[in-house]
GUZA-413705 format. One line per field, with one value per residue (C-alpha): residue in three letters; x, y, z. Coordinates in Angstrom, 3 decimals. Each point is the difference from the previous one (the first is absolute). Layout:
<rs>
code	[ALA	...]
px	[X	...]
py	[Y	...]
pz	[Z	...]
</rs>
This chain:
<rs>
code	[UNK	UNK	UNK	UNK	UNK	UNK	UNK	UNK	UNK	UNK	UNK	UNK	UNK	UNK	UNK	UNK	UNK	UNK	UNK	UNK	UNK	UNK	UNK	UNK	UNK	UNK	UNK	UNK	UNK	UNK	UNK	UNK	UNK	UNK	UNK	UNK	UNK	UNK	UNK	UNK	UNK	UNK	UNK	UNK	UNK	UNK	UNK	UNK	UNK	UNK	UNK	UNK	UNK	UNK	UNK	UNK	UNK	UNK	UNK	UNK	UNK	UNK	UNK	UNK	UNK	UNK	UNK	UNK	UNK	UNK	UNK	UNK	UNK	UNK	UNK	UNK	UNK	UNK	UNK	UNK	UNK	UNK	UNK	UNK	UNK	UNK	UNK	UNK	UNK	UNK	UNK	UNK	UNK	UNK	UNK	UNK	UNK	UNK	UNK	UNK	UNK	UNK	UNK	UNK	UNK	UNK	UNK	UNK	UNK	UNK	UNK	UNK	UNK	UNK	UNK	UNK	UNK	UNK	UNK	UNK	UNK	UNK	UNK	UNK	UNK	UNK	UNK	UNK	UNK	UNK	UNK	UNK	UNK	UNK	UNK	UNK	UNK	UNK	UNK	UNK	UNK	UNK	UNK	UNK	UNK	UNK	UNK	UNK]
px	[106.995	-0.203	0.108	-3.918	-1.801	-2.970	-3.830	0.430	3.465	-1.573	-3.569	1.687	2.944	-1.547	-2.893	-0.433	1.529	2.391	3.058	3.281	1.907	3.277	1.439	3.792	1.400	2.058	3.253	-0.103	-0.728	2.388	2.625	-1.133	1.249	3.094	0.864	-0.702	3.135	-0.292	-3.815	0.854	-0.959	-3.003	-2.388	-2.637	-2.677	-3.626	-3.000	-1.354	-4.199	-1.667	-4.167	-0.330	-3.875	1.287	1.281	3.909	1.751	3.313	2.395	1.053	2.881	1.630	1.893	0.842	-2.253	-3.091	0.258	-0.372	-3.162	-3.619	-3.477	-1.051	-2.579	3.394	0.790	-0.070	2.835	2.769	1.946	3.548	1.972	3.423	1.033	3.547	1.350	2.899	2.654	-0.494	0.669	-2.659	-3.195	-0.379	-1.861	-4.080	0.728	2.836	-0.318	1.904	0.647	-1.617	0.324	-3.068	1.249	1.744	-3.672	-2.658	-0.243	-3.050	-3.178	-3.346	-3.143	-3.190	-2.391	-2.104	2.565	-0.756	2.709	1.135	0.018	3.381	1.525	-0.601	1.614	2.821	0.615	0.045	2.919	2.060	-0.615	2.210	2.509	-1.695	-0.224	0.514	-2.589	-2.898	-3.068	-2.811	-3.424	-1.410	-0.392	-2.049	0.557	3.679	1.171	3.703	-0.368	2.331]
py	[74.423	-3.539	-2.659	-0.153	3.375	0.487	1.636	1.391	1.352	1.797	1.112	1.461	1.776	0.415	2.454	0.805	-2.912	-0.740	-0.995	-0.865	-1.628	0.115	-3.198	0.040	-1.748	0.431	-1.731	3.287	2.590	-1.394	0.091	3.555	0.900	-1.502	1.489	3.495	0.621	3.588	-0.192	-2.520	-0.997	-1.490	-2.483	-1.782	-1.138	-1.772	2.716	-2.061	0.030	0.702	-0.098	3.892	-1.408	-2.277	1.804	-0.066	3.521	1.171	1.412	3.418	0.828	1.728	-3.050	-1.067	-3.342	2.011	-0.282	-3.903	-0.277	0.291	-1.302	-3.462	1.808	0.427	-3.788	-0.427	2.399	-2.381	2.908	0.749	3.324	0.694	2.641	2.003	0.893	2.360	1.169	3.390	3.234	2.569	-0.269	-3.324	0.152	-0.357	-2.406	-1.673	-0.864	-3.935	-0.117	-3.262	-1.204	-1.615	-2.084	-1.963	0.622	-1.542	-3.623	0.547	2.009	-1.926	1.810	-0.793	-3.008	0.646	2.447	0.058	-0.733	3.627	1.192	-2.847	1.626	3.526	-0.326	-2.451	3.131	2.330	-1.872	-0.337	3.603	0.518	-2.641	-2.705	-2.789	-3.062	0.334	-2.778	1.371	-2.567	-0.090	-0.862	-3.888	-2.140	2.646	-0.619	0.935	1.409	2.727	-0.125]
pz	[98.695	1.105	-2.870	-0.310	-0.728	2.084	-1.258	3.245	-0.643	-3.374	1.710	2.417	-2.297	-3.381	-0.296	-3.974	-2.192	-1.100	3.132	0.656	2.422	-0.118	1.571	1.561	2.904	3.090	-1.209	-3.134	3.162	2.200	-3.182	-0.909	3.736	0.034	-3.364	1.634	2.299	0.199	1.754	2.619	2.666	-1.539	1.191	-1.252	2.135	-0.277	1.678	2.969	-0.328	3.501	0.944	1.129	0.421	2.648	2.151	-1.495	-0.623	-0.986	2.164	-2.072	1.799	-3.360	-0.872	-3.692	1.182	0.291	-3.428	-0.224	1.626	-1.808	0.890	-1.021	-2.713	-2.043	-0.086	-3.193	-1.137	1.927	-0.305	0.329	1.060	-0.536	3.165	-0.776	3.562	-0.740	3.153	-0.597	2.032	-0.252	-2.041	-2.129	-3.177	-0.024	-3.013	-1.830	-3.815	-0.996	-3.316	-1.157	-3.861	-0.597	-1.906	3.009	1.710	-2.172	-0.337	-1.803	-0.743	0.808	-1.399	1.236	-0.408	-3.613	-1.791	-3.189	-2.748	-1.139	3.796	0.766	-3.578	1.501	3.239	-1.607	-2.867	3.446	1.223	-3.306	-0.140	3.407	-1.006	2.224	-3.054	1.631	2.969	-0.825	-0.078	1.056	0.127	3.321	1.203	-2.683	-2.820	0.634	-3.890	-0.101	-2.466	-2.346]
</rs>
């Protein structure tokens, strides 16, 4: 989530009220790899966004990069992808699980533009309720409140 929270970003996202974002960064991601020894290689990479309606294509050869590449309609995600590339002989796994603790994820939760009061104290009592305490919950842009 990029420091300003887009209408578009919740249009597109939130269908029934109320949202969340959940806001981290790439310096926690990048830290959550390196912390995960027994899963490496891993790399994080930024999805390239192509125009498929002009003419531009990916090349699916059956390379991890395939993965990297969405059309330009998709923009707005400014995704990242984290690709685990193990040496292995034989069969390699269709999926590999990192453990994560969220708590070195989340920098903060965002809900949407208009919240209402109780809705922040519901999804800040959520998180106590998993041990996540000291993640701010905000309200989105110019209802910014910290809820205490």
């Amino acid at each position: 989530m990029s420091d300003c929270d887009l209408d578009l970003m919740w249009k597109a996202y939130v269908r029934n009220p109320p949202g969340v974002a959940i806001k981290s960064s790439v310096r926690r991601l990048k830290n959550i790899c390196d912390k995960a020894v027994g899963h490496w290689p891993l790399e994080i990479s930024t999805v390239t966004y192509f125009n498929h309606a002009e003419g531009e294509y990916i090349d699916y050869l059956g390379t991890p990069t395939t993965f990297l590449y969405k059309d330009n309609h998709f923009k707005l995600d400014n995704e990242l992808r984290i690709i685990h590339s193990p040496n292995l002989s034989g069969l390699s796994p269709d999926h590999k699980l990192l453990p994560i603790d969220l708590k070195d994820l989340i920098e903060e939760v965002v809900c949407q533009p208009k919240s209402i009061k109780s809705s922040l104290k519901l999804v800040k009592e959520a998180l106590n309720k998993v041990g996540l305490n000291n993640i701010p919950v905000l309200a989105s842009r110019d209802d910014r409140d910290l809820v205490e």
